[in-house]
Each structure stands twice: as C-alpha cells, then as structure tokens.
C-alpha positions as CSV (number, residue, x, y, z in Angstrom):
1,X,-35.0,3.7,35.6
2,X,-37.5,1.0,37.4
3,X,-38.6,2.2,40.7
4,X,-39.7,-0.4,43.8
5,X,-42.9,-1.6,44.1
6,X,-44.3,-0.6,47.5
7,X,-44.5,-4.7,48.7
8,X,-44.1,-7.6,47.5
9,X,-46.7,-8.8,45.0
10,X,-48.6,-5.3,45.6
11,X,-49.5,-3.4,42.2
12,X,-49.8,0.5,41.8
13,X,-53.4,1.3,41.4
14,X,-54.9,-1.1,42.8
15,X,-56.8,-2.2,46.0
16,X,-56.8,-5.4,48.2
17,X,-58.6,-8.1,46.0
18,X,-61.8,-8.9,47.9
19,X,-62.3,-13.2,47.7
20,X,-64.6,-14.9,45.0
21,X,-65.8,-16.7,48.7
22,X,-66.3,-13.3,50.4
23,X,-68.4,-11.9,47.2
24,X,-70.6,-15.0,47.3
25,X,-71.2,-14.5,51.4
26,X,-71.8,-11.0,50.7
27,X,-74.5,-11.4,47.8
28,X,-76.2,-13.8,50.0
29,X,-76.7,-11.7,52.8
30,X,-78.2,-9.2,50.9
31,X,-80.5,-11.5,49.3
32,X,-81.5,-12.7,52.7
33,X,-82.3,-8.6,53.8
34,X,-85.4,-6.3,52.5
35,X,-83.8,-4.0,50.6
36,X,-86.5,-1.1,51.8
37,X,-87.6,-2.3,55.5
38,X,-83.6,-3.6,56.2
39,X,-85.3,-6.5,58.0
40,X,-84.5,-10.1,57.5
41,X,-86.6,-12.3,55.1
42,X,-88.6,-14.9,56.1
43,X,-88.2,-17.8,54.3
44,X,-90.2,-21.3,54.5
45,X,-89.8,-25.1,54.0
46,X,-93.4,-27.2,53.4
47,X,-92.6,-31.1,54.4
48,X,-94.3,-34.0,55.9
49,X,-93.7,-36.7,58.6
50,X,-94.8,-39.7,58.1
51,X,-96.9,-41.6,55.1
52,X,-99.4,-39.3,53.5
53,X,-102.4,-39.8,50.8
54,X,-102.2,-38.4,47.5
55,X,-105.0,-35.3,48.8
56,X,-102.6,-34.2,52.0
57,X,-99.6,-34.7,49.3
58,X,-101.5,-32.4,46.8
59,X,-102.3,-29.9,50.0
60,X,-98.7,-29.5,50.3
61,X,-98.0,-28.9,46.8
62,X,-100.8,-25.8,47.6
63,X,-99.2,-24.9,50.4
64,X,-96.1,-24.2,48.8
65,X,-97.4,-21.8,46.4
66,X,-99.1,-20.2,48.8
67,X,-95.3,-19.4,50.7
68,X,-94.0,-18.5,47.4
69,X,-91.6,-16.8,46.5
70,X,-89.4,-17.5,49.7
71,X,-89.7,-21.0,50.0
72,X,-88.7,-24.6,47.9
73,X,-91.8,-25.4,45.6
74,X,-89.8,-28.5,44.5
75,X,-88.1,-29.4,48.1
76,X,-87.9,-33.2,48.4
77,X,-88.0,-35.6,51.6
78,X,-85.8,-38.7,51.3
79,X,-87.1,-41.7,53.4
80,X,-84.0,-41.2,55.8
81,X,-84.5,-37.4,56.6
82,X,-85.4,-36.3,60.3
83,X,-86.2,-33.3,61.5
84,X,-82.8,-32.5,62.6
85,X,-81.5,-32.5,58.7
86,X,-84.3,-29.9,57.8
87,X,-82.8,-27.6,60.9
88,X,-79.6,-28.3,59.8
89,X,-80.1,-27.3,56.1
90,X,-82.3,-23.9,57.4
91,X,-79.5,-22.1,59.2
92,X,-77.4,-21.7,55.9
93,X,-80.2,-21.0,53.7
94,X,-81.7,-18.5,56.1
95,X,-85.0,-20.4,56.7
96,X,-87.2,-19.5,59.5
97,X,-90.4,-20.9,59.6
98,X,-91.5,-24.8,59.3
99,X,-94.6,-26.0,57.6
100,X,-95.2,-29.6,58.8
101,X,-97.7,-31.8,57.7
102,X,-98.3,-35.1,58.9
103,X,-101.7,-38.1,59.1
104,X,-101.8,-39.6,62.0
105,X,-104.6,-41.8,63.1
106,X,-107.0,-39.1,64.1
107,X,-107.6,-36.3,61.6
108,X,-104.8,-34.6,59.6
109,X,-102.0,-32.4,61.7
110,X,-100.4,-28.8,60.4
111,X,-97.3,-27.8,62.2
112,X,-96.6,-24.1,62.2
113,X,-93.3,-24.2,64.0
114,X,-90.2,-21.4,64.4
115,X,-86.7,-22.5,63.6
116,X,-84.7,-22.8,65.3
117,X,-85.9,-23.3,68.4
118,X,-89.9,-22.9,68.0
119,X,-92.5,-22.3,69.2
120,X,-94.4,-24.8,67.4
121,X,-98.3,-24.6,67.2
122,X,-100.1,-27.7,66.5
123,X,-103.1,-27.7,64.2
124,X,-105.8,-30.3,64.1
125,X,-107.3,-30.2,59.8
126,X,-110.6,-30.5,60.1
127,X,-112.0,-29.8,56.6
128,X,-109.9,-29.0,53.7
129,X,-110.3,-28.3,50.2
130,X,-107.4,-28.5,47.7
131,X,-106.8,-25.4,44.8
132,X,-107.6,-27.9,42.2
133,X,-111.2,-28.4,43.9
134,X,-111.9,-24.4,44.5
135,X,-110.9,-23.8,40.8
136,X,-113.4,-26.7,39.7
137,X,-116.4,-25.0,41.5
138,X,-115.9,-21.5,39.9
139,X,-117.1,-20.6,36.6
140,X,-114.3,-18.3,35.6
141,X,-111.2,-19.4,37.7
142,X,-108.3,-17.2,38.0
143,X,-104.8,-17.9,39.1
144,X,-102.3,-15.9,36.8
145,X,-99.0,-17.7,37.6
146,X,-97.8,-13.5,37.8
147,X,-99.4,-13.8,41.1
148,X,-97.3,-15.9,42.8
149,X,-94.0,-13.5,42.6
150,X,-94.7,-11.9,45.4
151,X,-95.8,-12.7,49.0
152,X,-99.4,-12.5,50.0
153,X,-100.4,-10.0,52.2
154,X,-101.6,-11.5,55.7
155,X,-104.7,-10.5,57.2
156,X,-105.8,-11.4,60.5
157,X,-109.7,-11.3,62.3
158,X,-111.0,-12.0,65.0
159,X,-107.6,-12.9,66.9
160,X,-107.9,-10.1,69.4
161,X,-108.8,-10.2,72.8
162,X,-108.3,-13.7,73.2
163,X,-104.6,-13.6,75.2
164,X,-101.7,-16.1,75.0
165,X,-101.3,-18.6,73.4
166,X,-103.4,-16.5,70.4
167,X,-101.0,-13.3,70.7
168,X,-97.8,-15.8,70.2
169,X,-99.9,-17.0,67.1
170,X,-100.4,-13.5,66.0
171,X,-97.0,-12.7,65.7
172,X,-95.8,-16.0,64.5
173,X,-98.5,-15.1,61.6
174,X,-97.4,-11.9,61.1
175,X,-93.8,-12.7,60.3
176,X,-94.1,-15.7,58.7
177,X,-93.9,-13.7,55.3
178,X,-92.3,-10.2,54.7
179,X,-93.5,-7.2,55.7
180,X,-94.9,-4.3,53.9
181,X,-94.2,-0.7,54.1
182,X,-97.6,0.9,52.8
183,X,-95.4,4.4,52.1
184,X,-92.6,2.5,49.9
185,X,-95.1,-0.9,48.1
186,X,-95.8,-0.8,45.2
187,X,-99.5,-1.6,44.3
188,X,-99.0,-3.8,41.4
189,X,-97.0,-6.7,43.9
190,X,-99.9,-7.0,46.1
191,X,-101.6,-9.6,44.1
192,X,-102.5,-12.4,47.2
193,X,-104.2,-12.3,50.2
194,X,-103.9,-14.8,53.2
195,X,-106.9,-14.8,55.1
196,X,-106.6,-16.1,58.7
197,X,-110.1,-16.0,60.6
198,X,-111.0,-17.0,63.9
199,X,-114.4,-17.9,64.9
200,X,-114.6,-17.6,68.7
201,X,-118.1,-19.7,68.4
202,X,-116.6,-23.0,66.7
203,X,-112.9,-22.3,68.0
204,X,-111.5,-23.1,64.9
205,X,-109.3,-20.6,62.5
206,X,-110.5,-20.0,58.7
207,X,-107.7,-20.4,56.1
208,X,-108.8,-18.6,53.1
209,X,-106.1,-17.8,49.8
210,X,-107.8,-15.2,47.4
211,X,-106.1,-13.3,44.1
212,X,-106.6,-10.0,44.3
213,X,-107.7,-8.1,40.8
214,X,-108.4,-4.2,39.8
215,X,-111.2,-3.3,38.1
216,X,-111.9,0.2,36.8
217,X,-115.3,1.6,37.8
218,X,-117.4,2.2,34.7
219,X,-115.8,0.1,32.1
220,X,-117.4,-2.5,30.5
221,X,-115.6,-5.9,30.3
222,X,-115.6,-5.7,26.4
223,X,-113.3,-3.0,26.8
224,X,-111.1,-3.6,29.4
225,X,-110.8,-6.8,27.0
226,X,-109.8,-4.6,24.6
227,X,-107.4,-2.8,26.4
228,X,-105.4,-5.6,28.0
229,X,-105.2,-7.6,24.9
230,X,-104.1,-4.7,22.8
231,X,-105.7,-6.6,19.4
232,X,-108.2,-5.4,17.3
233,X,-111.3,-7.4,18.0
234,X,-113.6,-9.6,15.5
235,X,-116.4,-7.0,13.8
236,X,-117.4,-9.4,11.3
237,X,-120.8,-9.6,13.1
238,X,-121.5,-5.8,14.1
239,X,-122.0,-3.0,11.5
240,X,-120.4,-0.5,13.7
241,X,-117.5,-0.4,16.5
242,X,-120.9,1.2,18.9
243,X,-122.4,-2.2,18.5
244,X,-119.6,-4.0,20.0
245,X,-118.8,-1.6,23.2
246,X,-122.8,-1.6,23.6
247,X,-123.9,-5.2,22.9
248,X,-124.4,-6.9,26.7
249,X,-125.1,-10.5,24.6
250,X,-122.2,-13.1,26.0
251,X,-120.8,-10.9,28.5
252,X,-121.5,-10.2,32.6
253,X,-122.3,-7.0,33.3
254,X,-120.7,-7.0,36.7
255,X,-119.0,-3.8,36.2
256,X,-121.8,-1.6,35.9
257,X,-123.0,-3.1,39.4
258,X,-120.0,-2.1,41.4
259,X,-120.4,-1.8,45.4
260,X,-119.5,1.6,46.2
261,X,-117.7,-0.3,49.7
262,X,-115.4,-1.9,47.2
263,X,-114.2,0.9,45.7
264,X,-110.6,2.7,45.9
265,X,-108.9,5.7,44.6
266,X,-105.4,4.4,43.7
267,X,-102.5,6.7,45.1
268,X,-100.1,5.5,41.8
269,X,-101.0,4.0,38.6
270,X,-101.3,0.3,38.7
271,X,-101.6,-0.9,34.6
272,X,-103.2,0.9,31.7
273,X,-107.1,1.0,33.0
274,X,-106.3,0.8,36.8
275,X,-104.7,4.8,37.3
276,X,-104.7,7.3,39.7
277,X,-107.2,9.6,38.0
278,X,-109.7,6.9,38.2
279,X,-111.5,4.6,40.8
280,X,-111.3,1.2,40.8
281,X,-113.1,-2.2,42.3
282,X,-111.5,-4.3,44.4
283,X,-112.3,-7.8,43.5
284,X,-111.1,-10.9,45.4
285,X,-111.4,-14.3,44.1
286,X,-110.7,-17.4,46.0
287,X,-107.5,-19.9,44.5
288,X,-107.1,-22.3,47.6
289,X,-106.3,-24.3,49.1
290,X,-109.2,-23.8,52.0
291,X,-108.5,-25.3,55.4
292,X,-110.8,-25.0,58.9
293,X,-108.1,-25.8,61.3
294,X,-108.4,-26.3,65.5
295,X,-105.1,-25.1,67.7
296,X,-104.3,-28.6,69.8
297,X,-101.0,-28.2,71.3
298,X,-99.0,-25.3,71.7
299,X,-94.9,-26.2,72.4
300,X,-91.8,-23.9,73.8
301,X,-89.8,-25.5,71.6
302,X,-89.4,-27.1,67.8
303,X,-91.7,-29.7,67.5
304,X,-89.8,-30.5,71.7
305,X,-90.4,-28.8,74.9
306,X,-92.7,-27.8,77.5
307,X,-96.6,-27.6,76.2
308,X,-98.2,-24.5,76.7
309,X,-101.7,-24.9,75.4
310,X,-102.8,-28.4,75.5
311,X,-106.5,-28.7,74.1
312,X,-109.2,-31.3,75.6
313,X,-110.6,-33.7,72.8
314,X,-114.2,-34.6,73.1
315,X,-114.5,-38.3,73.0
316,X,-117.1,-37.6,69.6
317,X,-113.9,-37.0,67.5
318,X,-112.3,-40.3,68.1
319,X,-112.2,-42.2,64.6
320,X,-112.8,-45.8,63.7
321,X,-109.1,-46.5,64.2
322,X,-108.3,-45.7,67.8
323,X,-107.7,-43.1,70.2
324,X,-107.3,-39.4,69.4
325,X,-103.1,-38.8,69.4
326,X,-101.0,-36.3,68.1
327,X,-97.6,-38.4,68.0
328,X,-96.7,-38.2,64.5
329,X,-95.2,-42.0,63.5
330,X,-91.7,-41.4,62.7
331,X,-89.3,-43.8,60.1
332,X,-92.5,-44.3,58.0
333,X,-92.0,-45.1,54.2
334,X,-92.1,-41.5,52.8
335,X,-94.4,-40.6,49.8
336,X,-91.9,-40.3,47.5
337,X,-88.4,-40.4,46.7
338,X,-86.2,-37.3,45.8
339,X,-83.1,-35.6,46.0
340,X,-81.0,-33.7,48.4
341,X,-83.1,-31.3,49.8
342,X,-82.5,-27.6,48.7
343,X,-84.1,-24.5,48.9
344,X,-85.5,-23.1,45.1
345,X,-86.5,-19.4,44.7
C-alpha cells in the first residue's frame, strides 16, 4: 500500500534544498571574515590616475605585492575607468582601502583613501626607490615568493603625540591589513614587515618593506645549509665531514656574531633549526619598494569633501614646469590597456 507524501514535491528524509546562489553568497562571506579574530578582511586595490612613467608604473607593481594577499596583483585600468567604477566594483568584492597613485606636475602623489566614503590622505613622494633597485644594492637579496602569502605585519614609530590628523592616519594604517592575535598566529606566517616611520624633524613618514628570516643562534651557515637542503653536500675536497662544518673559507660567519638584542626564545617551533628549545636571531632584510613621503592634504571624504589638513608648500619645491598643485588631470591616456577590472587572490 503507498502512503501520501507529506506535500507536494516534498521527499521523506530530506531537508529544504539550500540554493547553488545562497551557497555561493555564503562561501563568500566567510572568505571575506577572519576565521580566528571574526573581524572583516581588509582588502586593497593599487591604481593610478592619470599618465604615469614606467618607474611610478613599476612602484605600483611593488605596491601591490606589498598588499598581498588581499588585493588584485594583476588589476587593470582601462582608459575609460573613473573613480566611481573602482567604488562600484569594491562594494561586492569587499574592498576597503584605495591605493592611488598619480604624476602630476609637481612631484609624484600617493592616495591612501577609505572606501567608501574616505577619508583620503594625500601623500606628496619625495624620494623613492623601486624593489628591483634595493635588490640590486644588496649582495645576497632575499625575497622568497613564500613570503608574500601572508600580510605584513605593520609597525608604526614615532606617530604619537602628534594629534589629528596623525591619529586618523594611525588607524587608517592599522587596518589597512588584518589583524593579528599574538595568542592564536602562528610564527611561521609572519614573514613581512611594513615599516611606517615618522620623523618629526623632516615631517616626512619613512616607508620601509623588510623580509623577516630566523636564524638559530650558534649554527654555522654551512649547516643550516645542510639542513634546509636536506642533500648530502660535495666532500670531494675535505678528507673528513669536520673539515667541512669547520672550514670558515667562502662562507660569512655572521652567525657566530649574533647581537644578544636580536635574539628570541620561540614559544612554538617554526621549521627544523628554528624550535622552541633553542634561541634564534631575528634578521630583517630590506625587499622594497622604499618611499619618504610628506602628508599634503587630508579629505573627509573619497578623494571629495571638506579638507582637514591642508599643508603650506614652500615656494623651493616648485618644479621647472609650474606651480605646485595637487589636482590630479583626469581623462588622460592611461598607461596601458587591460581588461575588466577584477580582484585576484
């Protein structure tokens, strides 16, 4: 004897069927949310206004590393784009913080700006070196691309004391990239630091971008070498394994000569030589890009609204072409062609 079903359509063992669009909306606020702090993700886009050179097109290219992971390394501005399409295309994709670069006439501008509707903190460039040029000037460079899975960790000096519009910029700073629980992170994702310093003599804010590496007090670099490689080295030239640990020929000896300041006792094992049971030496190497950058104009709003902090320019810093401005000139050929824009991870 067949019995009923309980509705039409309805099956016995079964719950309400959840939609494929309701799953996808789901997955994506989660992968918008810290899974241990429970606080949103900031996420970044790196663009220009305006015409730039090939340098300030390569400073962008560094900039978007240093944002990695949570922002488009590969974004592309079509000539036609406004700022209005860039805040349209954040709200979906859950971005929050604008990187703006543009060349006007005077020296080249940095937007730090807070979507949607700001602040937006106007930087004047006035040195920069790209991560190409910081690499070239070291003997051993080291960028592991490993690095870059993880957000830098953002440290601030000299910013306090100084009041408003500095303590905005604090905490625009501070949340531009995702916080860290020090009970919960684990040691082996802090692999970047974002130096931002502020010399209250010059008025201008250091950005430094340094790799951060674990060395193991009291072991040579032969055999940390050895360790990391897990291969059995060339002895064709030593007539005992002894010769090759204690040969200093061809190698630094930088770990013997470790600064006691730069030492830490790791609370959790890192890798294979870099344990708890051990200490190990903090080493920092710079990876770029390298900016000195002056706060000019401070606005309520994106890129719009009343200006907060406007900053005097001395007459000395005019250029060769004109007056000091920071109008950005807007429907200018961009510097190059791409697709829609979309936001990479």
């Amino acid at each position: 004897m067949r019995h009923p079903r309980s509705g039409p359509g309805k099956k016995r063992g079964r719950g309400p069927r959840i939609p494929a669009t309701t799953l996808r909306k789901q997955k994506a606020a989660l992968a918008n949310v810290d899974q241990i702090t429970g606080a949103k993700i900031p996420k970044s886009f790196v663009f220009s206004r305006g015409k730039l050179p090939s340098t300030l097109r390569h400073l962008q290219q560094d900039l978007r590393k240093v944002m990695l992971p949570y922002t488009a390394l590969n974004l592309k501005e079509k000539k036609r784009n406004n700022l209005k399409d860039f805040i349209n295309v954040a709200g979906p994709l859950g971005v929050t913080h604008f990187l703006i670069l543009s060349n006007p006439k005077s020296l080249p501008h940095l937007r730090f700006a807070k979507s949607p509707q700001g602040p937006t903190f106007t930087f004047q460039i006035e040195e920069y070196a790209l991560a190409a040029d910081i690499a070239n000037s070291q003997k051993r460079p080291r960028c592991p691309p490993g690095i870059f899975k993880n957000s830098p960790l953002v440290v601030l000096s000299g910013f306090s004391g100084l009041g408003n519009p500095f303590e905005s910029l604090v905490e625009y700073f501070q949340h531009m990239v995702p916080a860290v629980d020090p009970s919960t992170v684990q040691l082996a994702a802090c692999q970047r630091i974002l130096l931002l310093k502020y010399d209250k003599d010059k008025e201008v804010i250091d950005f430094r971008h340094y790799s951060i590496k674990l060395q193991p007090v009291g072991v040579s670099r032969k055999i940390r070498k050895l360790v990391q490689n897990n291969q059995v080295p060339d002895l064709r030239d030593f007539k005992d394994v002894s010769d090759y640990v204690t040969k200093r020929a061809g190698y630094g000896s930088e770990s013997e000569a470790d600064d006691e300041a730069a030492t830490v006792s790791l609370p959790s094992d890192v890798d294979k030589l870099n344990q708890a049971s051990r200490k190990s030496a903090v080493r920092l190497q710079e990876i770029g890009p390298r900016m000195t950058m002056r706060l000019v104009k401070v606005e309520a709003g994106l890129c719009s609204g009343d200006v907060l902090y406007p900053w005097p320019v001395a007459k000395g810093a005019v250029g060769k072409k004109g007056k000091v401005t920071e109008e950005e000139i807007e429907g200018q050929e961009e510097t190059e062609d791409g697709s829609e824009d979309e936001m990479e991870e």
